[in-house]
N, C-alpha and C positions, 0 to 999 in steps of 0.2 A: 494589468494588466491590469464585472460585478459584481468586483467582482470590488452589515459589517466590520461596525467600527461603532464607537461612540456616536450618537445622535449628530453633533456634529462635525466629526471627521467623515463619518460616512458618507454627509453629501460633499465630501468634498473628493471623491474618486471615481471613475467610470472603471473600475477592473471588473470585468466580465462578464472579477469577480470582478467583474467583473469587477485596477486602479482607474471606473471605473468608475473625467470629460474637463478641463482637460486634466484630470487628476485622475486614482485610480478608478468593484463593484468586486478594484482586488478584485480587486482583484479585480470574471467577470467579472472587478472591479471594474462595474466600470463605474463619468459621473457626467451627467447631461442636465443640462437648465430644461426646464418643463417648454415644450412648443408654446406660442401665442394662439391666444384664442381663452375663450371663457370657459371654468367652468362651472359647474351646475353647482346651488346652494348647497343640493347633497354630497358634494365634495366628488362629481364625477367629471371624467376627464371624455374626449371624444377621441377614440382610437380608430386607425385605419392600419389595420395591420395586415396584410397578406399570407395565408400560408406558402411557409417557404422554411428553409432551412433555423433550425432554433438558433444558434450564432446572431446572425441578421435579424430573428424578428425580436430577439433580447435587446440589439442596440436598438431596432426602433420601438420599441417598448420604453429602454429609460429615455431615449430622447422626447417621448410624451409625457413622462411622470416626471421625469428629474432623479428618479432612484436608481443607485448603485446596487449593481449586482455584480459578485466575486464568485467565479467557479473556475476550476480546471477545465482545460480545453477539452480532454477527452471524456468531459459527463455530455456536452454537449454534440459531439463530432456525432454524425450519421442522423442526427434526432432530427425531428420536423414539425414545428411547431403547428399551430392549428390559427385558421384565418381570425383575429382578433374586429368588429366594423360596428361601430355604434356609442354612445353613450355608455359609460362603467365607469365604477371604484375602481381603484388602481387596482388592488388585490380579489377586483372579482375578475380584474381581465388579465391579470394574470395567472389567474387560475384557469381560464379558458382559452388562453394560449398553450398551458403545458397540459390540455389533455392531450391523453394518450404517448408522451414521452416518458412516463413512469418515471417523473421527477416533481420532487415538490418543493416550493419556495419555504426557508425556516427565515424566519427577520429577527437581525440585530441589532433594527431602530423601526422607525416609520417610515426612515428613506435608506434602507438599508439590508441588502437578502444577499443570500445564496441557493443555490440547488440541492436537493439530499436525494439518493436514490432509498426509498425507504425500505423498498423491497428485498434492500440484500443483504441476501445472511450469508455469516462465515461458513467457509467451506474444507477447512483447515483447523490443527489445533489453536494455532492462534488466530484463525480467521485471516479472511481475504479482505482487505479495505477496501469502502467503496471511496468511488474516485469524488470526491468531495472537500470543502477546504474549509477546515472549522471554521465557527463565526470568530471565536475569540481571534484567532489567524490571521481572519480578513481583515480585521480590525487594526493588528499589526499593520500589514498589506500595506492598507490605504493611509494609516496616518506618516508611514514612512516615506513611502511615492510620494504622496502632495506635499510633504516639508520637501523635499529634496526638489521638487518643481518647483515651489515658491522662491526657494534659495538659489535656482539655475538661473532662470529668468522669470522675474517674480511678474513683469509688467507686460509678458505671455501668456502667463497663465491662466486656463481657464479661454482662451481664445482659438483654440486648433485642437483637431481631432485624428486619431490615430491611435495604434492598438499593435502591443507587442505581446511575444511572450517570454516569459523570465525563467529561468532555473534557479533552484536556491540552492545552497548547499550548507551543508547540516550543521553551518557555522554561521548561517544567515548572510551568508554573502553571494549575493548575484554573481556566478560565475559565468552565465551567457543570456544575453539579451539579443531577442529577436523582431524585428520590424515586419507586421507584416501588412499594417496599415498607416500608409505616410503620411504627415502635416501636410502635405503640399509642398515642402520647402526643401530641398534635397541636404543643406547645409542644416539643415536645425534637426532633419531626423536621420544624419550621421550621430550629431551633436547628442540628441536624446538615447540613441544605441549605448553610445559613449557612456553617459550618464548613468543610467539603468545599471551596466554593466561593472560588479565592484562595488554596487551598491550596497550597504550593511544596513540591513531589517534590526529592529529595533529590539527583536529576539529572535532568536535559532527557530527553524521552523521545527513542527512538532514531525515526529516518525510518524513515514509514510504519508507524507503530504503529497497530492497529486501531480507530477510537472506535465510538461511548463503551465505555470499557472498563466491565465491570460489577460492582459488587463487592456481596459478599454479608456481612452480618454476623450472626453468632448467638453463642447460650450460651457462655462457655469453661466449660471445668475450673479451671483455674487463671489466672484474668486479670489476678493480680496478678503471678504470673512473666512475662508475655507483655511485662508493662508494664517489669518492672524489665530485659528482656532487649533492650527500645529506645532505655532512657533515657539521652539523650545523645546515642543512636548517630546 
């Protein structure tokens, strides 16, 4: 599913974590090519984000930056993110979309976050986890979805957008893959279900990882670097 990775595997997924466009942000992998349009010398972008449910306004958040973001679906499920409309740094307007959802972006590159609830303390002898996906994880996440997209259909990749979500299990195998955002193509996201599902992560996920993780895929800029930047790894 932005859902977090190495500098450049990171931009190569829209997961949530967001895997996370058309790769993972891992998780909210997710991974989106920056919209057209200029931006400012100071390195700001022109946002028009609506408030509306945090899900929706995360993908159109990377689809104006290009940054992956990897989160569990349930850090974001009931949150509502806050109206983003003007000129901003990536990271100052991402900060003003998650006021008030008492989540805060941690980065594991420049084009590369996740959500952290910072507020939650254990409540138990070993404490209660919050629903969060390590960055080191996402990192996993994304570089495994995009080798496995580049190697399904490498001369797709990066061109369709769509967002599942995945269970891992504690062997690192994808044992159920969920669609709940289509390519448009009913035969390719059977095919992509297919895929996901069985899939082996490149390591065991760590105890207590949040399910289903979500990952997000859309447009890249360059999907053929994303691909030559996994290959093998």
């Amino acid at each position: 599913m932005t859902v977090t990775q190495a500098t450049g595997a990171a931009r190569a997924l829209a997961w949530r974590l967001a895997l996370g466009r058309a790769a993972l942000g891992l998780f909210a992998l997710g991974l989106c090519a920056p919209a057209p349009g200029r931006a400012a010398e100071s390195g700001r972008l022109r946002f028009d984000i609506a408030a509306q449910p945090l899900d929706a306004a995360l993908a159109a958040y990377a689809q104006t930056t290009g940054m992956a973001v990897l989160v569990a679906s349930r850090v974001t499920a009931g949150r509502r993110a806050a109206a983003v409309q003007g000129w901003y740094a990536p990271q100052d307007a991402l900060s003003r979309l998650l006021a008030g959802t008492g989540l805060q972006a941690r980065y594991s590159s420049a084009t590369a976050f996740t959500l952290v609830e910072p507020a939650a303390r254990p409540s138990g002898p070993d404490g209660d986890r919050p629903a969060t996906v390590p960055l080191a994880y996402a990192g996993v996440l994304q570089r495994t979805v995009t080798r496995a997209l580049c190697q399904w259909r490498g001369a797709e990749f990066g061109r369709y957008r769509a967002a599942l979500q995945l269970w891992i299990g504690r062997n690192g195998v994808v044992g159920r893959a969920a669609l709940l955002t289509g390519t448009g193509d009913a035969q390719r996201d059977a095919a992509l279900t297919g895929l996901m599902t069985g899939l082996v992560m490149d390591a065991p996920p760590p105890a207590g990882l949040p399910q289903p993780v979500l990952i997000r895929l859309a447009p890249r800029a360059d999907a053929a670097a994303d691909c030559r930047h996994v290959a093998g790894g």
